[in-house]
N, C-alpha and C positions, 0 to 999 in steps of 0.2 A: 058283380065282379068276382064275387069268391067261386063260384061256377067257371067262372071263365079258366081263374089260376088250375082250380082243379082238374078244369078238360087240357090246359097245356100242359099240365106234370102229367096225365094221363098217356097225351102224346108222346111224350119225350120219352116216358118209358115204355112205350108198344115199342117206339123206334130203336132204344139200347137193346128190348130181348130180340129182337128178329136178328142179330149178333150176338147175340149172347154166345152161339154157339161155336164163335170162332175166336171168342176169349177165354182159352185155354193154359190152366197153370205148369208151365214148362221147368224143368228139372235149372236152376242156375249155377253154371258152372261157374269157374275162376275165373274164368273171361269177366269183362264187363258188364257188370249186368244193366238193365235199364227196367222198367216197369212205364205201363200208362192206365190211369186212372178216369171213369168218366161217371161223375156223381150227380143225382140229384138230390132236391131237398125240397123241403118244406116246413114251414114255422111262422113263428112271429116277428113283427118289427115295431117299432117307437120311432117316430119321426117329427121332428122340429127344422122349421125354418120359419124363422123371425120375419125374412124377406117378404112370404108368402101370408102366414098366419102367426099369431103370439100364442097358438095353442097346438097341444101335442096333440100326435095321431097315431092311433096305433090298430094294425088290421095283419092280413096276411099274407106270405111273400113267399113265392118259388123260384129255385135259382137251381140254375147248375155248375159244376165244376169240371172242368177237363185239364188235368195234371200228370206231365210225365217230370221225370228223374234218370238219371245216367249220368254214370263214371264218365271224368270229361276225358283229352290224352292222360292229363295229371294223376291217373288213374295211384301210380303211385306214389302219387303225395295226396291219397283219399280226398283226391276235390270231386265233387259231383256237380252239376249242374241241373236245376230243378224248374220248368216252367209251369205258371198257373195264368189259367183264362178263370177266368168268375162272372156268371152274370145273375141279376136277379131281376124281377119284376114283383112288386106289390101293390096293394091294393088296401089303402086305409085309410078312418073316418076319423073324426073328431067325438068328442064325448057326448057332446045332444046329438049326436047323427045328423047334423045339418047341413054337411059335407064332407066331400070326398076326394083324396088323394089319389094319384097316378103316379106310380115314381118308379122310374128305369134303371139298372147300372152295369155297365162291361169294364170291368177290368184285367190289366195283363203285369204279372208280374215276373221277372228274370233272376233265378238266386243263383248264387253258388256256395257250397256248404264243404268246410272242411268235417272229417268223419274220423270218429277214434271211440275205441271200445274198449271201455274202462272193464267191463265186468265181460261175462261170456256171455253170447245171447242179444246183448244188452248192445245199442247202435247211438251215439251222441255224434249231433252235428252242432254245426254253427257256422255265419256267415252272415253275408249282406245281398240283398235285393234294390233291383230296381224296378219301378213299375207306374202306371198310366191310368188313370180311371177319367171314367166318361161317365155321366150320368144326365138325370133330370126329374124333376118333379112338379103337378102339373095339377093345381085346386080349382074344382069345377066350382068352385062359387066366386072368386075373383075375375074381374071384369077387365080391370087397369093392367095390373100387372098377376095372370094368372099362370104362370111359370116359372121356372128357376133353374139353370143348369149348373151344371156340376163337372169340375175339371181341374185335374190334380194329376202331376209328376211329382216321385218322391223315392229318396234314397231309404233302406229299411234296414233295420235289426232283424235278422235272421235266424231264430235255431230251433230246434227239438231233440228228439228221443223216439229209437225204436226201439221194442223188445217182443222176443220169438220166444213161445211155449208150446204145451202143450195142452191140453183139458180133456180126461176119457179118449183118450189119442189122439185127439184132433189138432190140428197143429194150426195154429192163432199168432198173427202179428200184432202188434198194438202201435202205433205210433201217435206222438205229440208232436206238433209245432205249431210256433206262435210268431207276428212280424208285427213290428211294429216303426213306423216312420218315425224318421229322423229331420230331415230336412229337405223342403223340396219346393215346389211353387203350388199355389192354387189361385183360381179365378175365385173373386168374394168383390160385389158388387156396393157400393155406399148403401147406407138404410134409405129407401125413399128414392134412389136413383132408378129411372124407369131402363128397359132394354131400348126404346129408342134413344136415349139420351145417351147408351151407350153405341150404337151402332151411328150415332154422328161424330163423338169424338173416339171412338175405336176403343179396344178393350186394353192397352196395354196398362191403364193405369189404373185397373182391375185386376192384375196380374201381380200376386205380393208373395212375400216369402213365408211356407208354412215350418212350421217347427212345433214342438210337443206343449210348447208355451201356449201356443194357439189354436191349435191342431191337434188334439192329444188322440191318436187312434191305436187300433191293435185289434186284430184279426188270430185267432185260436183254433185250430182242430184238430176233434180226438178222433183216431178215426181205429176198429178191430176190423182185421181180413180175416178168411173163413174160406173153406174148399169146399164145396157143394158138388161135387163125385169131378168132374172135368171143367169147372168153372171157379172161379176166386171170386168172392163174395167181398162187399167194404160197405160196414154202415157208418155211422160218426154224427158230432155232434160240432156243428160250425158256430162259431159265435163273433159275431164281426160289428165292431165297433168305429162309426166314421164319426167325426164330429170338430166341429172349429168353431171360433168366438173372435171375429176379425172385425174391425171399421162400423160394429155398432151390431152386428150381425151374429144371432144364434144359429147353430146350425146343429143339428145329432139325426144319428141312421143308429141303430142299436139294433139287429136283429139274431135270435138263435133259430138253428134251424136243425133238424135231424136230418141228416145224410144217406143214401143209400144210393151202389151203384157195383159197378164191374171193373177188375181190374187184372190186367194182362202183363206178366212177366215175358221177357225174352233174351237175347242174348245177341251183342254185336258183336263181326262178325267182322275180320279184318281182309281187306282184299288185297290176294295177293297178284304179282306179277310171273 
């Protein structure tokens, strides 16, 4: 399976450079600027689910990220508007190697970031998200119940930090930000309740309210841009923490992963009459 992650991050990135060449860093005027981001990664993960197994797993995970950002009309009340798609797939064992995990996840998150710049150079946001995750995890040695899905709406904490330099001329962004959920729903199934017993009385009483009490999660990326002669460079370091403790049930995702990918300024473009 580590083969396998390896030939898909392989893929992903033949697929981003045969573009590379049409992700070009453009001069950003006053106008509104906007930027699109499309990252891959690779790293580790830590995985618990009580559901499935009473022991952690830990192996390795590829994901990628596709993130754009733009000035909304509010342009001047510095609102921006920020989308992120997230997905990952990993691949991990348990500590006698006696099994092995499968575990999927897409998620889509909606921000909007108020912006103000304390210092020169220097970019502070902040604001609230909203957003959707789908997942699943899937232990080749369980027979009864060898799956587990994953599904979660949730309202979020939103902020970070940009800053623009220099180094031997080169001119380098840096940005931080971090989200963290608030309140929102997730599906968490009783301990010992099988999926048929839920697919006879339906899922809603599966459906409970997540909060930080239960749910304590938080998502972090550092991420440096870089100009390589006609292209913007972005590597980063993702650290994305899922995890709940609901109706008897453990549950943690912990993965970091190093970032690397392309990223494409441009500039809207108002139509006139």
């Amino acid at each position: 399976m580590k083969r396998v992650l390896f030939l898909i991050l392989a893929l992903l990135l033949l697929s981003a450079a045969s573009h590379a060449e049409d992700m070009v860093l453009e001069p950003v005027p006053d106008r509104s600027p906007a930027a699109r981001a499309l990252l891959f990664g690779i790293g580790r993960t830590n995985q618990l689910d009580t559901y499935l197994s009473p022991m952690e797993y830990t192996g390795l995970q590829a994901s990628f990220m596709l993130q754009s950002e733009r000035m909304t009309r509010l342009a001047k009340h510095h609102i921006s508007f920020q989308s992120t798609l997230h997905g990952a797939f990993s691949s991990t064992d348990n500590p006698a190697g006696t099994a092995n995990c499968l575990g999927g996840r897409l998620a889509y998150d909606a921000a909007w970031h108020y912006h103000w710049s304390p210092l020169p150079k220097l970019d502070v946001k902040g604001g609230a998200s909203v957003g959707a995750d789908l997942g699943f995890l899937y232990n080749n040695r369980n027979s009864n119940n060898p799956a587990q899905g994953r599904l979660s709406a949730d309202i979020s904490l939103s902020a970070g930090a940009g800053y623009s330099f220099r180094l031997w001329r080169l001119p380098l962004r840096a940005d931080y930000q971090a989200d963290m959920p608030l309140v929102g729903l997730m599906f968490s199934p009783e301990f010992g309740e099988s999926y048929y017993e839920i697919s006879q009385q339906g899922v809603g009483h599966d459906i409970i309210c997540a909060y930080p009490g239960n749910a304590l999660s938080l998502r972090q990326l550092l991420t440096l841009d870089f100009c390589l002669r006609r292209i913007t460079l972005r590597i980063g370091y993702l650290c994305d923490i899922r995890q709940s403790n609901a109706r008897s049930l453990k549950y943690h995702d912990i993965s970091h992963s190093f970032m690397f990918g392309f990223v494409r300024h441009f500039q809207l473009m108002k139509r006139t009459h």
